[in-house]
Structures are given as C-alpha cells and as structure tokens.
C-alpha positions as a Markdown table, in Angstrom:
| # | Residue | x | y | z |
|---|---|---|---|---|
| 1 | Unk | -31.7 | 10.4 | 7.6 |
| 2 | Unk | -29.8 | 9.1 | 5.1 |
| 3 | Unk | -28.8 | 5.3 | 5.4 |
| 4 | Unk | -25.2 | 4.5 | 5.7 |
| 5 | Unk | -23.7 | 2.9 | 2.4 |
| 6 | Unk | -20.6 | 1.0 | 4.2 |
| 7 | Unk | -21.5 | -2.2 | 5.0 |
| 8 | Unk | -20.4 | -4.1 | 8.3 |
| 9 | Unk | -16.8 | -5.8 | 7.3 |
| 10 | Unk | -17.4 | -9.8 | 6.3 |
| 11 | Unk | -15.0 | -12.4 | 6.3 |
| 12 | Unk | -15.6 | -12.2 | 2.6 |
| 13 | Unk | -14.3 | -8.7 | 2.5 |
| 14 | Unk | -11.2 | -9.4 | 4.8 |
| 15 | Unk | -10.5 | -12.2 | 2.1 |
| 16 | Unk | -10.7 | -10.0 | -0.4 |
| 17 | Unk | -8.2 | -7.6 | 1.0 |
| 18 | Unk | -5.5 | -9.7 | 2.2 |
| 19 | Unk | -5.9 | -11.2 | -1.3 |
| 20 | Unk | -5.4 | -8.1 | -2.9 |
| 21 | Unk | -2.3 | -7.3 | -0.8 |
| 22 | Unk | -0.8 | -10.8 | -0.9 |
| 23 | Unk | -1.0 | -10.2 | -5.0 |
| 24 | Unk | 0.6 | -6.2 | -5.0 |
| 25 | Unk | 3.2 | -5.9 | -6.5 |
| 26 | Unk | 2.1 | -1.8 | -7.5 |
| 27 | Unk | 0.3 | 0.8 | -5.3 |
| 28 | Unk | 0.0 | 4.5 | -5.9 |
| 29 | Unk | 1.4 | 6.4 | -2.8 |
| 30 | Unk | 0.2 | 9.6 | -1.7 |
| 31 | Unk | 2.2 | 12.0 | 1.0 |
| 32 | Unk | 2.2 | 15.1 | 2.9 |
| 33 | Unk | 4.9 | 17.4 | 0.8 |
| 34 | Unk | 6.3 | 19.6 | 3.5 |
| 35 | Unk | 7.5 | 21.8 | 0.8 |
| 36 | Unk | 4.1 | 22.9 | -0.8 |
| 37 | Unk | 1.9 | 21.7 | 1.7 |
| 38 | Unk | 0.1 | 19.2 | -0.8 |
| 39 | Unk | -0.4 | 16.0 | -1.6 |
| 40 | Unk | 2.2 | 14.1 | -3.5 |
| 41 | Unk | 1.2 | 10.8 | -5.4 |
| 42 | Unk | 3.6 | 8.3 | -6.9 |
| 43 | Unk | 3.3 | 5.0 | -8.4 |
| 44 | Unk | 5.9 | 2.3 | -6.9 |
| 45 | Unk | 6.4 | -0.8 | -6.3 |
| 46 | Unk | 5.0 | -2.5 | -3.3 |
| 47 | Unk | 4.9 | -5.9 | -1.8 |
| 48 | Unk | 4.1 | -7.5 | 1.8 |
| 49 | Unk | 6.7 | -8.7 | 4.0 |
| 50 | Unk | 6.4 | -11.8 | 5.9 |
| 51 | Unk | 4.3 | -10.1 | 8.7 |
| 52 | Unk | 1.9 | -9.1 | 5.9 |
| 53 | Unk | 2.9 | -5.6 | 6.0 |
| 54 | Unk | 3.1 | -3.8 | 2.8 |
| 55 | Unk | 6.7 | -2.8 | 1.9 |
| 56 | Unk | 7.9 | -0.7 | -0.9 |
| 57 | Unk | 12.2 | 0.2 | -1.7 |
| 58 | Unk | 12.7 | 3.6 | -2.4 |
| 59 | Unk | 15.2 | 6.3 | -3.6 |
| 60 | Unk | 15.7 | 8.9 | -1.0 |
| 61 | Unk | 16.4 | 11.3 | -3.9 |
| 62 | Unk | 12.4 | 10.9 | -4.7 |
| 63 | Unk | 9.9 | 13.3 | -3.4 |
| 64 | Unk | 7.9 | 10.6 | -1.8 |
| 65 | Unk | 11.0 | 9.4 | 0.1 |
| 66 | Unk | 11.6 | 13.1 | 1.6 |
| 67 | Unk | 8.5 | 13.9 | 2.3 |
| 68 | Unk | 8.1 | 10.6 | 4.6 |
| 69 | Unk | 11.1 | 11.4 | 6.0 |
| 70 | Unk | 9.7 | 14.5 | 7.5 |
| 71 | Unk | 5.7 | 13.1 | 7.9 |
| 72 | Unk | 5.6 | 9.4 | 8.0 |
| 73 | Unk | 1.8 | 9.4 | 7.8 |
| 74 | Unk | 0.9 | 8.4 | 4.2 |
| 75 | Unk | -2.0 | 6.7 | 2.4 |
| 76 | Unk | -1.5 | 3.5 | -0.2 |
| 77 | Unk | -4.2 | 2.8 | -3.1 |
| 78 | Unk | -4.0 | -0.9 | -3.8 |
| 79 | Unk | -6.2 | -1.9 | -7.0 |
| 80 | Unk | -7.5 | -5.1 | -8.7 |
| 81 | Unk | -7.4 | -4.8 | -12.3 |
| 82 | Unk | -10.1 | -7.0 | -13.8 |
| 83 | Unk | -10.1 | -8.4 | -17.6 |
| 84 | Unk | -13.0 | -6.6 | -19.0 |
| 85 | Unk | -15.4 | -4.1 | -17.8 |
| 86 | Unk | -15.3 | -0.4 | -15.8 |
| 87 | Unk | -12.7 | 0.2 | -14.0 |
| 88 | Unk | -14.7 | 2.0 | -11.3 |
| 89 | Unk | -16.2 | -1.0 | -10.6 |
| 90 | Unk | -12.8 | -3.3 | -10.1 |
| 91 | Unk | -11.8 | -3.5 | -6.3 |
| 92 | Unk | -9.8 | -1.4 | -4.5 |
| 93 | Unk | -8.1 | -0.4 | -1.4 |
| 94 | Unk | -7.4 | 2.5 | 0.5 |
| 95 | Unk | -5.0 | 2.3 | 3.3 |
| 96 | Unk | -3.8 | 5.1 | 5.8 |
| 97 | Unk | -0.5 | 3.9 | 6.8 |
| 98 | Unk | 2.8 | 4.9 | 8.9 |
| 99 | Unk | 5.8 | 4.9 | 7.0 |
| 100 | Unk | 9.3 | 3.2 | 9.2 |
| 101 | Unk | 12.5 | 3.4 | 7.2 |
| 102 | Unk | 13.2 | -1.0 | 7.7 |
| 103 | Unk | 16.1 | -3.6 | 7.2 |
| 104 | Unk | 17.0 | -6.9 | 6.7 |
| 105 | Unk | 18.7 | -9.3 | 4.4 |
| 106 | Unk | 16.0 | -11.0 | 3.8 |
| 107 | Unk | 14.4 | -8.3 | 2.6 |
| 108 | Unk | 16.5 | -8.2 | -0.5 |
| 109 | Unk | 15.9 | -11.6 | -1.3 |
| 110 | Unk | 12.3 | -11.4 | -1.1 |
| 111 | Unk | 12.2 | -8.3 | -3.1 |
| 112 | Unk | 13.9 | -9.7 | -5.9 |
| 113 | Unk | 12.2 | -12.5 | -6.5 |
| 114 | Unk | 9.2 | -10.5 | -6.9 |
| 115 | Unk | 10.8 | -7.8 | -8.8 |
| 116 | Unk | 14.6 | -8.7 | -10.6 |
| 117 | Unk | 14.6 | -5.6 | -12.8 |
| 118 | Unk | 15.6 | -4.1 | -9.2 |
| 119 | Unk | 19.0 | -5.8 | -9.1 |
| 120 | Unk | 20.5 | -3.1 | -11.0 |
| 121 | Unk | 19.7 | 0.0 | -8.4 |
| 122 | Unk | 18.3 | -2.4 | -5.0 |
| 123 | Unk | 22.1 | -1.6 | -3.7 |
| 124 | Unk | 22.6 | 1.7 | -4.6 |
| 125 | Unk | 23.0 | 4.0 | -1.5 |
| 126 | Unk | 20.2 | 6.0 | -1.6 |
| 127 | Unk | 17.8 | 3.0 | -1.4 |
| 128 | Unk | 16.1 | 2.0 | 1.5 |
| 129 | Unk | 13.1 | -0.2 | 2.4 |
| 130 | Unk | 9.9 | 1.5 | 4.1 |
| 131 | Unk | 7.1 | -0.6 | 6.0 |
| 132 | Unk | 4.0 | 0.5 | 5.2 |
| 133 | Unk | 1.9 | 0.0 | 8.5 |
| 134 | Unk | -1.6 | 0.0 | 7.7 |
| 135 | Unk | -3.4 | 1.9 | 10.5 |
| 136 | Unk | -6.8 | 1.9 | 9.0 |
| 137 | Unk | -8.5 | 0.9 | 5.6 |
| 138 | Unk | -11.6 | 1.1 | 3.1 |
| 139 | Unk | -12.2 | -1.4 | 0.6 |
| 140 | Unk | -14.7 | -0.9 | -2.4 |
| 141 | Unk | -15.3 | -4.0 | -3.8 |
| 142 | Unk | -17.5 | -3.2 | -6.5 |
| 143 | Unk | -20.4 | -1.2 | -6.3 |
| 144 | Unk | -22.7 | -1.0 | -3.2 |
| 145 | Unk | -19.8 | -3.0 | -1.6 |
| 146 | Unk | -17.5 | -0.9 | 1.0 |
| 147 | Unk | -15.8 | -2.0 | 3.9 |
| 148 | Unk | -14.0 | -0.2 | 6.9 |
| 149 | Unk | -11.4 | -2.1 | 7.5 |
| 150 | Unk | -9.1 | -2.6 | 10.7 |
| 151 | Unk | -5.3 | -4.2 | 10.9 |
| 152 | Unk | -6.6 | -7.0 | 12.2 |
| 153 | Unk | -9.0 | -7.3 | 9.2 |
| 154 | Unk | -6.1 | -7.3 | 7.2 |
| 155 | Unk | -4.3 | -9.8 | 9.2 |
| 156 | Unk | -1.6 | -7.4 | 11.1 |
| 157 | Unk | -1.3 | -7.5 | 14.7 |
C-alpha cells in the first residue's frame, strides 16, 4: 500500500492560501462548455470580495461567461509566481467553485482600485460580476507539500 502524499492541512498551509487569494489579482478559469462537452480555460481577472470570496467581472459575450450561465460549477487555478527557479515548484491552488452572477456598488469601487484599465468596459452592458464560491481546494506548495483544503481553511463560512 502505497502511502498517501497529501499531507494533513496546517495552519501554515491555510496561511498560505488565503495569502495567495488575498494577493490574486489573475486566475485561469476552467468550465463545462455545453456546446462541445469540454473543458474551456480562460485567463481573467480575479480578486476577493470583502467576504474573501474570489470574484472576477466578465463579458457575457465570452465563452466562459455562457458556459457558466448554463453550468455554474467551475474550477479556478490561483498561482504564486516566484523570482527565480521552476515553476513547477512555485505554489498553487486549485479551487472547485460555484459560479453566482453578483451586485453591488461597492463592487465597482473595489474592482477598480485593483484594476483601473477596467474603467473603460466595467459599465458596458454585457458586464457582470460572478462570485467564485470555493467549495473545495488543493494547494501544492512546493514539492512533497499538498493540502486538501476546505472553505473554512480558506476563511469562508
């Protein structure tokens, strides 16, 4: 019998991902594309609301916008870049999430400070905001270091 290579989650680890979420301001999001029956990745832009939940503002004319529309079960990579080194061994995290079309003035606010560029298309039509609701997560922080993780690891009730 083979010996399991995910560690029990440490406080360390929960750090280290609530960290790394608190810093996002990119993720690569993958989806269930009803039209070919495949996974559809796309890089956006992606930052926690107050709650701590990611959220990302997206075009409804994208691919990833439709196809959450019509499955709102999605996964989010989060990663770390470091300075120097193999990437394979930066952190990351994986996070199987639930995608909820969301409002809120404050919303815009908070989006803009951490991305201006967006004040040219954040109040176009087709854009809306989507929370991300983590439902589960994995974090490979380095190597020999992996960590199931829980919303409440992550610091979501």
């Amino acid at each position: 019998m083979s010996k399991d290579p995910i560690r029990a989650t440490t406080d360390d680890a929960r750090l280290s991902a609530r960290q790394m979420l608190g810093a996002m301001r990119h993720a690569v999001l993958a989806v269930n594309d009803s039209a070919s029956g495949h996974p559809h990745l796309s890089k956006i832009a992606c930052q926690i609301d107050a709650d701590g939940a990611p959220v990302a503002l997206l075009s409804g004319l994208a691919v990833h916008s439709r196809a959450l529309a019509a499955d709102p079960r999605a996964a989010l990579l989060v990663e770390t870049q470091g300075e120097r080194g193999d990437p394979m061994t930066w952190p990351r995290l994986s996070l199987q999430v639930t995608a909820a079309v969301i409002e809120g003035a404050d919303l815009r606010d908070r989006w803009l400070q951490a991305h201006p560029k967006a004040a040219v298309f954040i109040d176009l039509p087709d854009f809306r905001f989507w929370r991300l609701r983590p439902q589960a997560g994995f974090l490979n922080a380095g190597f020999g270091a992996a960590f199931r993780l829980t919303p409440a690891d992550l610091g979501l009730a």
